[in-house]
C-alpha positions as CSV (number, residue, x, y, z in Angstrom):
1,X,127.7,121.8,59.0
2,X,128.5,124.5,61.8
3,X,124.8,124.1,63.3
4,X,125.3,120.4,63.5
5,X,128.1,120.6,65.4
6,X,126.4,123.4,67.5
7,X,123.7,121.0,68.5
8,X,125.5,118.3,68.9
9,X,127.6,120.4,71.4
10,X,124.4,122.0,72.8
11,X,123.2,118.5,73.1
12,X,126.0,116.9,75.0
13,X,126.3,119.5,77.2
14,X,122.6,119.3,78.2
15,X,122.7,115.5,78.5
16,X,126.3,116.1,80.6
17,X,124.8,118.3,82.8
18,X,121.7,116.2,83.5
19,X,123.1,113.1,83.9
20,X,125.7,114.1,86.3
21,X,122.8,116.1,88.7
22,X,122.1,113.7,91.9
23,X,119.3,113.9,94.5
24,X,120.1,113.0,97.6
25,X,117.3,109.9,98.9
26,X,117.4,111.7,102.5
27,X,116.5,114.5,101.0
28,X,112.0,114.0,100.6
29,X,111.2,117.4,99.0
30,X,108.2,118.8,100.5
31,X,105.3,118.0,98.6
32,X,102.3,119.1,98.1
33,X,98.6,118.1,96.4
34,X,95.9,120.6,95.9
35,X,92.9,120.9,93.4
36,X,95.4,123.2,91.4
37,X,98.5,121.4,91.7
38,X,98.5,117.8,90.8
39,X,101.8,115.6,92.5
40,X,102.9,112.0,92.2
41,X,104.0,110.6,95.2
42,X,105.7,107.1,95.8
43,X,103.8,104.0,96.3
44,X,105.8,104.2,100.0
45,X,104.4,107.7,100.9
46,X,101.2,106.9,99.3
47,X,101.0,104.0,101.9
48,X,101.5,106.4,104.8
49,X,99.4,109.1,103.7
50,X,96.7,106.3,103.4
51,X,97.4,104.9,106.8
52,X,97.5,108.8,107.7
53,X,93.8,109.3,106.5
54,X,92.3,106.0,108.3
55,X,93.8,107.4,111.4
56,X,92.7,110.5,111.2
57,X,88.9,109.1,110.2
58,X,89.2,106.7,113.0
59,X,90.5,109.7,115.8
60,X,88.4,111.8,118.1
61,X,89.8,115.1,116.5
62,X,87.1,117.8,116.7
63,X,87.6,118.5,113.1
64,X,88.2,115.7,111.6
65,X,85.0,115.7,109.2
66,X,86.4,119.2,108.1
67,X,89.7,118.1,106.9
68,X,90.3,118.2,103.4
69,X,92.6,115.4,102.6
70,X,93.2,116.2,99.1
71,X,95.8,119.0,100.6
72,X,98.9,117.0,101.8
73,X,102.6,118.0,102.8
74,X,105.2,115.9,103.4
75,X,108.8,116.6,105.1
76,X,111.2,114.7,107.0
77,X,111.2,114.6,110.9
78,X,114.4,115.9,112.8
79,X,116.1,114.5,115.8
80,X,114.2,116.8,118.0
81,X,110.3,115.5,116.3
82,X,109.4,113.5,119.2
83,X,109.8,115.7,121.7
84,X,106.3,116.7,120.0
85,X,104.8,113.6,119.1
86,X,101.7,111.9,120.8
87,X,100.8,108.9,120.5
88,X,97.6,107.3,121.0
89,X,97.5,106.6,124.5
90,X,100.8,108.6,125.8
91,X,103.4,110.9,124.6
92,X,106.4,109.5,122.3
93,X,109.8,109.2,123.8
94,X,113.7,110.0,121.9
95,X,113.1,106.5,120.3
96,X,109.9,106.4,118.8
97,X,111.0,109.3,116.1
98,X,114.2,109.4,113.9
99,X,115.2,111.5,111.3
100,X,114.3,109.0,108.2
101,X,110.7,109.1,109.5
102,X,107.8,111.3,107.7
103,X,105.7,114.0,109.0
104,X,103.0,114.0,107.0
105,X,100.6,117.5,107.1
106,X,96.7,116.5,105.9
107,X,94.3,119.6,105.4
108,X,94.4,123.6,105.0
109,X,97.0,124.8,107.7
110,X,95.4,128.4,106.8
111,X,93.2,127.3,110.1
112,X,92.5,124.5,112.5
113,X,91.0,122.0,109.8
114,X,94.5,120.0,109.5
115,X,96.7,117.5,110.7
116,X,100.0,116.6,111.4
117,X,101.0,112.5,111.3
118,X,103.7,111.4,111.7
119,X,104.7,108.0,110.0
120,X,107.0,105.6,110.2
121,X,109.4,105.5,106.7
122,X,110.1,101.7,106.8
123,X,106.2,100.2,107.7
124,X,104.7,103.5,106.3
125,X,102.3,102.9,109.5
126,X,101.1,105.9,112.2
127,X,103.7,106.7,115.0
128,X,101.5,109.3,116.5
129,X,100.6,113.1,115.7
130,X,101.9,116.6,116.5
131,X,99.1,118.4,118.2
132,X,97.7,121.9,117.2
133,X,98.3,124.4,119.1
């Protein structure tokens, strides 16, 4: 009779503790997918990191073909993002970038074979990219 009252504590206590844990939704955790780690991301992210890919297949980045876009990363932007964002045609000014927006990293950043997108959170479509320096 004592153990079932120790689980049932044990139990309540674990279910307690669980259900009163939060995440924050502006909080994105980083995330990554490799061939070893497998990751499930949400069908809004999967959108951007699809858009991500077409625009990085359809840029003139020297290594685009050597890319590996199984490898992804994504984190939020900050209010200083577009300071470093480019877009197609011209660099993006204070209001092209806000803080619920995603940069989303594309390819081993071990060398230059990556990318850096940045997405909008709402449309899930291509703001611009960070260049590599």
């Amino acid at each position: 009779m004592k153990i079932n009252k120790l689980v049932f504590i044990i139990l309540c206590t674990l279910l307690f503790t669980v259900g009163c844990s939060s995440v924050d939704d502006n909080d994105i955790p980083t995330l990554v997918a490799d061939s070893n780690n497998e990751i499930s991301l949400s069908p809004e992210q999967q959108k951007a990191v699809n858009n991500s890919i077409n625009f990085i297949k359809n840029s003139e980045f020297a290594s685009k073909d050597r890319i590996d876009t199984n490898i992804i990363t994504i984190e939020n932007a900050d209010e200083k993002t577009w300071e470093f964002v480019h877009l197609v045609n011209s660099k993006a000014d204070e209001n092209s970038v806000d803080s619920t927006d995603w940069i989303i990293t594309i390819g081993e950043r071990s060398g230059h074979d990556f990318a850096r997108i940045v997405c909008d959170s709402d449309s899930f479509e291509v703001i611009g990219y960070i260049p590599i320096e």
